[in-house]
Steps between C-alpha positions, in 0.01 A plus 500: 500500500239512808536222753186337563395313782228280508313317824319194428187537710082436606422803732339272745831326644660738766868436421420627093321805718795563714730537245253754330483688763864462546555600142301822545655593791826515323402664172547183340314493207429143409272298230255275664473189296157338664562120495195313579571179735133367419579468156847338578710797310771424769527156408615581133832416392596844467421599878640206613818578340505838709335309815492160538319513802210662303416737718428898522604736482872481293656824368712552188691793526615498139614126508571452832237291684413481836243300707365547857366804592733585800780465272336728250443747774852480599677513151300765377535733839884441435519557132258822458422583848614918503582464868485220765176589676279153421855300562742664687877460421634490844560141636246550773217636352525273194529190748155584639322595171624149405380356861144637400522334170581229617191481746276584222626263319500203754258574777283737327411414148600135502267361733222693322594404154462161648199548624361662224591201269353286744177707490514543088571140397513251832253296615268754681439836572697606791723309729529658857838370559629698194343814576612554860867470349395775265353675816797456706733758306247837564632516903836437357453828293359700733743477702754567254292834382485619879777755510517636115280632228676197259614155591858600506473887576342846399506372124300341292774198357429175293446284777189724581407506109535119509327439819195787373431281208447194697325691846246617221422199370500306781216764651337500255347119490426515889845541718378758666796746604303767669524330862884645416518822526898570467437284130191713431731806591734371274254412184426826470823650505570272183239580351583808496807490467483337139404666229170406265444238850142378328612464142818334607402277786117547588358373136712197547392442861134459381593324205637215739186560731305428176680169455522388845119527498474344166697228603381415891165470379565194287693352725198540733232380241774218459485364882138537488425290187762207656344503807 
């Protein structure tokens, strides 16, 4: 019987489109299963019994289930990775893959995500506080980009697959990263480095632009009509 393994998903988050692009890189084949938060399909009883945080993406590798996307990226490198290239099995180089998870996770993408719920459902627009926080982490990765091709070396790994799918994003509504030029290097290494780079990651990266938009607009119209 064929094992199948199914990601729960909306192409515009950038953890569902790192573990795509994770996926791919491994010859993974896996069934996307599109889950639409807008409609509340996560907050069904049966997500909920897979992730009761109800949030994207989750896998089920034939029946077992696994949320957060660095965890994905980690079990499935382990499980059907066909050598140790985007997570290296020596102590070392492991250590700092997880180091630049880690910074994705926690001074990359979290002050972003907070920001971007901030600019989708707070009280107004923008808030300048929250976006130099988001601002602070592109000297941080610069620097960490000045002496290799990759974040961690001369290959590609899943902390830059990870990292891509936020960078993209996060470009992509107006944090400009061309000022630099060791992440601009970098960028285009990824991209390409991973294969089908605009069906994977690019479509979802204006999909988000698309909402961001969407959604910063009647937030504006908002402040204007209670002012």
């Amino acid at each position: 019987m064929e094992r199948r393994i199914d990601l729960y998903y909306m192409p515009f988050s950038p953890p569902c489109r790192a573990v795509i692009m994770a996926a791919k890189l491994l010859e993974v084949d896996i069934n996307l299963k599109f889950t639409d938060l807008f409609k509340g399909e996560q907050k069904t009883p049966e997500f909920l019994k897979m992730n009761a945080l109800h949030t994207i993406p989750v896998l089920d590798d034939d029946g077992f289930v696994l949320y957060e996307s660095r965890s994905i990226l980690r079990y499935l490198a382990n499980k059907y990775g066909k050598d140790d290239l985007l997570y290296p099995k020596d102590p070392q180089g492991r250590a700092l893959v997880d180091q630049a998870l880690d910074f994705d996770m926690n001074t990359f993408y979290q002050p972003f995500f907070d920001y971007w719920i901030y600019c989708m459902i707070g009280p107004a627009p923008h808030d300048e506080e929250r976006f130099q926080k988001v601002s602070k982490s592109f000297p941080i990765l610069d620097d960490m980009l000045k002496k290799s091709d990759f974040v961690t070396g001369k290959n590609i790994s899943l902390a830059d697959i990870s990292l891509l799918a936020g960078v993209s994003s996060v470009n992509a509504v107006g944090f400009d990263i061309a000022k630099y030029p060791n992440i601009v290097r970098w960028f285009a290494h990824c991209k390409q480095a991973v294969p089908d780079y605009q069906e994977l990651n690019e479509k979802g990266v204006q999909d988000f632009k698309k909402l961001w938009d969407r959604f910063k607009e009647k937030q504006r119209t908002k402040v204007k009509t209670n002012s």
